[in-house]
N, C-alpha and C positions, 0 to 999 in steps of 0.2 A: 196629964192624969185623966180627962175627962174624956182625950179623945183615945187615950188607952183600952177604956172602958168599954167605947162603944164599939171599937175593934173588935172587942173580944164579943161584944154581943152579936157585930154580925156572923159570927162562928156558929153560932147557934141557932136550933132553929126556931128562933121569933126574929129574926129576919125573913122578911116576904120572900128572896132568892134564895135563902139557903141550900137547897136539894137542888134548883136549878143549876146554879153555881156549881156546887158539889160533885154533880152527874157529868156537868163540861168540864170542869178539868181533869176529870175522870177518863173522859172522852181522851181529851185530846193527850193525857198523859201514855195511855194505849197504843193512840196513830201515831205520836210522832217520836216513838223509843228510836236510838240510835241516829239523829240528826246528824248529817255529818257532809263537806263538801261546800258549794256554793248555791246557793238560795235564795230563790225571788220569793216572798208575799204581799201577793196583791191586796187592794183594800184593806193597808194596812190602821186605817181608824185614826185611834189614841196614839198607837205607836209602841205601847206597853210590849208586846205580843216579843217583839224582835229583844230586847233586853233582858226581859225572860227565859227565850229562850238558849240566846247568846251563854247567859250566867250558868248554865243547866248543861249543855251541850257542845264540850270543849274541842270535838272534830268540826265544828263549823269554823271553813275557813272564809269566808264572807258573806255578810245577808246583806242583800238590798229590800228597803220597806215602802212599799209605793202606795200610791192613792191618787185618783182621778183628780180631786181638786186639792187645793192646800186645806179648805176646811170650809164645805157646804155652810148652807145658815143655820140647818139646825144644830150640825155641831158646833159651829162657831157662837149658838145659843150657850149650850152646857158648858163648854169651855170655857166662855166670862165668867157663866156662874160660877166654875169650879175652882176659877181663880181669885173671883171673888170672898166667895163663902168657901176656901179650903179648911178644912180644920172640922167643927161638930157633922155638918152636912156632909163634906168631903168623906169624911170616915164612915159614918152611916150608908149613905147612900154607893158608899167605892165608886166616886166619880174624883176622877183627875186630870188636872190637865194636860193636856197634848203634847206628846215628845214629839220630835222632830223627826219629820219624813224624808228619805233619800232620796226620790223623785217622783216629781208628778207627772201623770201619763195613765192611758185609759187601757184598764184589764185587756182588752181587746185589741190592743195594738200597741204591746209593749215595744220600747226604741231599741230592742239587743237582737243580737245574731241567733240565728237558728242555733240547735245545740250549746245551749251556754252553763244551763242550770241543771244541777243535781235533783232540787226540790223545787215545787212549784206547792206554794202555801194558800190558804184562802179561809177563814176563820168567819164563818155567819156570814160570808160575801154574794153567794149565787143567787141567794131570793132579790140580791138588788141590781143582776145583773138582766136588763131585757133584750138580752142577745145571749142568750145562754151557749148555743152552740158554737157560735162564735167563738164565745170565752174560751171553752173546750179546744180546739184549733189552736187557737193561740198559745196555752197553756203547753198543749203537744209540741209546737214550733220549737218554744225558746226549750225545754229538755233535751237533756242527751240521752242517748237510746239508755234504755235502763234506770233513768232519773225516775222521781216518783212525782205523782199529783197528791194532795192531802187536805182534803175541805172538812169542816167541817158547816152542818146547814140545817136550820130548822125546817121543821114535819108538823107537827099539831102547835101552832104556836099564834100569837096576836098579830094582829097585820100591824106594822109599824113603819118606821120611816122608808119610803121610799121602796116599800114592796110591789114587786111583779108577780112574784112565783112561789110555789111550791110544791117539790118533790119525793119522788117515790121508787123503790126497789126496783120499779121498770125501768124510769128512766137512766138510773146508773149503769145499768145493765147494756141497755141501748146507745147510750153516749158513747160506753166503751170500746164498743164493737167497731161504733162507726167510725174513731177518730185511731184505733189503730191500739187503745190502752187496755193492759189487763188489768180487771176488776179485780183486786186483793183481797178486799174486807170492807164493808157495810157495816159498821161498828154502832148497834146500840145499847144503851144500858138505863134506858129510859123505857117507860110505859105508860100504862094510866095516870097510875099513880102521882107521878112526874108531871104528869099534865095538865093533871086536877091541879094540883099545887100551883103551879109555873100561872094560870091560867085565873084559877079566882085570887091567888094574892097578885095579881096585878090587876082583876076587874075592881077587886078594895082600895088599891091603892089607887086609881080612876077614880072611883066614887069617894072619896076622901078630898080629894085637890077640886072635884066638883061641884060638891056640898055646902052648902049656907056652914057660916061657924058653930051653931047648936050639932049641926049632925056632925062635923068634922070631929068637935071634941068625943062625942059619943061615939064615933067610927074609931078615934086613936086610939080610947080607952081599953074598945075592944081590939083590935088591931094585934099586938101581941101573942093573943089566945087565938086569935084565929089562926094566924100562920103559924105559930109551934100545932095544930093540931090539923093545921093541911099540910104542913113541910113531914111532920112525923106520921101519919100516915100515908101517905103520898110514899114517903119510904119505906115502909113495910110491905107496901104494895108491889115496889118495884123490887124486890130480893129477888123476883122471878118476873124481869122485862118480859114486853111487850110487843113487838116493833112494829104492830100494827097502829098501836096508838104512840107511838114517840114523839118525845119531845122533837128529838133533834136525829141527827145519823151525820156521823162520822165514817170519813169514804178513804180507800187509799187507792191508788190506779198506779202502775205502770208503765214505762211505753216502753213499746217493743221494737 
């Protein structure tokens, strides 16, 4: 019952990701219409990403869901926790734990034959990649002429676990050329607005976990109000994106 509740509250926007949330599956509901074929994605995290899309996209004849290691320490942090505290926090916070990955192996030097894959997946992966062009290459290898590349990657966002990088309308432009891909769509639907949001409800939610317990309680109380009126504004702002200030950009490539 109670964690029904909170389900339904992260729906709304006094959840601090609400509009972030909102904007990405948004995204990636645009790039990835018509899935269909055999498909790799790399960095596959949680593992959520591939069951999702399996349930949705009934021409996928098999995905493989990879990831570098079986589970880094930070996420092997959240992962205890999430296993631990599933239930009130699990549901508030939509943290879960880790499904099961189909092999481990490094973006940059996947173990398959040239030409193998229809789609080449990568969801918030590239800022953690510091071989970027690399990754690109390799991405082109394992495709078959015609297959697609489909990232999606934060632009105006928090430096977070394990960042290198981040880019911009040039470099997509530039990668494409040089690795032989045509550039489809540069997909934003983010702006300011998005960013304001995305940006102070995570600098609160920092200073909330950092705070002596007098100011936490005074931060939670407010907490609430604040992000229903940076989620709801943040949204009225972005009715007419931005892509100079985006969240995020959603990319589709080609190869030819």
């Amino acid at each position: 019952m109670i964690n029904s509740i909170i389900r339904r509250l992260t729906a709304l926007p006094i959840y601090p990701h609400w509009l972030e949330f909102y904007k990405r599956e948004q995204g990636n509901n645009i790039t990835l219409r018509n899935l269909k074929g055999k498909i790799i994605e790399v960095g596959a995290g949680n593992g959520f990403m591939k069951y999702d899309l399996l349930s949705r996209y009934k021409g996928i004849n098999e995905y493989i869901s990879t990831d570098c290691s079986t589970w880094d320490p930070e996420f092997e942090r959240i992962d205890t926790k999430a296993k631990k505290f599933w239930g009130l926090s699990g549901a508030f916070f939509k943290v879960r734990p880790r499904l099961p990955i189909d092999k481990k192996c490094n973006a940059m030097d996947l173990p398959y034959k040239d030409n193998t894959f229809d789609y080449h997946l990568s969801f918030e992966v590239l800022e953690h990649i510091d071989k970027p062009y690399i990754f690109f290459k390799e991405a082109y290898r394992v495709l078959k002429r015609g297959g697609y590349m489909i990232l999606s990657v934060p632009f105006l966002y928090r430096v977070h676990h394990s960042d290198y990088f981040r880019y911009t309308y040039n470099f997509f432009n530039r990668i494409s050329k040089e690795n032989n891909l045509k550039l489809l769509k540069i997909y934003s639907n983010t702006g300011f607005g998005t960013t304001f949001a995305s940006l102070t409800n995570q600098w609160l939610i920092l200073c909330i976990l950092k705070s002596n317990i007098a100011v936490k309680i005074i931060l939670l109380l407010l907490s609430p109000f604040i992000f229903f009126f940076t989620n709801t504004v943040g949204f009225l702002i972005d009715l007419k994106p931005d892509k100079n200030f985006s969240t995020r950009f959603h990319v589709i490539m080609k190869k030819l």
